[in-house]
C-alpha positions as CSV (number, residue, x, y, z in Angstrom):
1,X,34.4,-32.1,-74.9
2,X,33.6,-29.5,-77.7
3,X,30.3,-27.9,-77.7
4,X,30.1,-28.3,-81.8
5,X,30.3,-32.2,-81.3
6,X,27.9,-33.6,-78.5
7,X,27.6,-36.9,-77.5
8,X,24.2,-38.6,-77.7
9,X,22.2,-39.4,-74.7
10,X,22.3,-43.1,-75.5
11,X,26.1,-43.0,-75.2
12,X,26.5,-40.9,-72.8
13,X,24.1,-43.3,-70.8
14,X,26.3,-46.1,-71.5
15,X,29.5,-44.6,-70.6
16,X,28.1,-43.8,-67.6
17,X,26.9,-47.4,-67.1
18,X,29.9,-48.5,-67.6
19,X,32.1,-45.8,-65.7
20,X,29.3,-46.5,-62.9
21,X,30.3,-50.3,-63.1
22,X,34.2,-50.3,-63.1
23,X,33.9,-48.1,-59.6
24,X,31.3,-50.8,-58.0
25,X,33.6,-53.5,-59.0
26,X,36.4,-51.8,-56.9
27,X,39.0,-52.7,-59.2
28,X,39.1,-48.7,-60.3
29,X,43.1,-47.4,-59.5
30,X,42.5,-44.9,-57.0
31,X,44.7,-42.7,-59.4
32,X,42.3,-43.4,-62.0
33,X,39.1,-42.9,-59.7
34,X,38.9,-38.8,-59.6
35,X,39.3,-38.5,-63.5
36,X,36.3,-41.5,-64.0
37,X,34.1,-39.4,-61.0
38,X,34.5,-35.9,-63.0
39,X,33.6,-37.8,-66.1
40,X,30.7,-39.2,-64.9
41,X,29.7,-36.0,-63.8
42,X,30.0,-34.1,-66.9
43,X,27.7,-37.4,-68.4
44,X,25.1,-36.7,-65.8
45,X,25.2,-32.9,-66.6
46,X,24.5,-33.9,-70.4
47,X,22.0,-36.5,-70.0
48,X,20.3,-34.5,-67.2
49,X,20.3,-31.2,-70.1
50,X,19.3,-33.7,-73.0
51,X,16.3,-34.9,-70.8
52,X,15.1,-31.5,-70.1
53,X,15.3,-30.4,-73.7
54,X,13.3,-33.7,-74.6
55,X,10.8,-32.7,-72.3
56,X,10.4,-28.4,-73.1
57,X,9.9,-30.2,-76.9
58,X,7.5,-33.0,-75.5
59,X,5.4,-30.0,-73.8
60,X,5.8,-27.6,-76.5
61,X,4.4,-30.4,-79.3
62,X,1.4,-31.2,-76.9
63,X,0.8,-27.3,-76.2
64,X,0.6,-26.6,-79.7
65,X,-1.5,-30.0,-80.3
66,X,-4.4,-28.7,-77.7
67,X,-3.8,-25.2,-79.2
68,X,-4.8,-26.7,-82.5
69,X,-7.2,-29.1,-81.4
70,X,-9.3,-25.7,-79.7
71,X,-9.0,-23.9,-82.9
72,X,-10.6,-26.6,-85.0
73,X,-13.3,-27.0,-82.4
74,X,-13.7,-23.1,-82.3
75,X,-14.1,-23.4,-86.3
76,X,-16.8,-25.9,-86.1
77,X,-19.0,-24.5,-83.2
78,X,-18.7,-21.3,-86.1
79,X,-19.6,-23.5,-88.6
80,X,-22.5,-25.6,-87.0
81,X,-23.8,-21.6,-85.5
82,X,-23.2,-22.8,-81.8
């Protein structure tokens, strides 16, 4: 896969549901098996990157949330002469 097109984390989940069940159904051609494993792991490498992105973002937002949240409340101590 090409870095300039990445596959969502929704699809990537679902191919990786769906690569997960055609190995538990043993019906996967053993021929077939090593190329569905690698797959799989190059879906859990991008969800797993995806995830940790969302969550740097998800702390970053609430970081800069407190930051302002302290500033306003600085402001107003100034203003009330506390």
């Amino acid at each position: 896969m090409s870095k300039g097109k990445q596959i969502s984390y929704s699809r990537a989940l679902n191919e990786l549901e769906k690569i997960i069940a055609e190995i538990e159904s043993e019906e996967t051609d053993l021929d077939v098996l090593s190329d569905k494993v690698k797959r799989a792991a190059a879906l859990i490498k991008i969800c797993r990157a995806k995830l940790r992105s969302t969550g740097e973002d998800v702390k970053k937002a609430l970081s800069d949330m407190e930051e302002k949240s302290a500033a306003e409340g600085s402001a107003d101590e100034e203003v009330d002469g506390y």
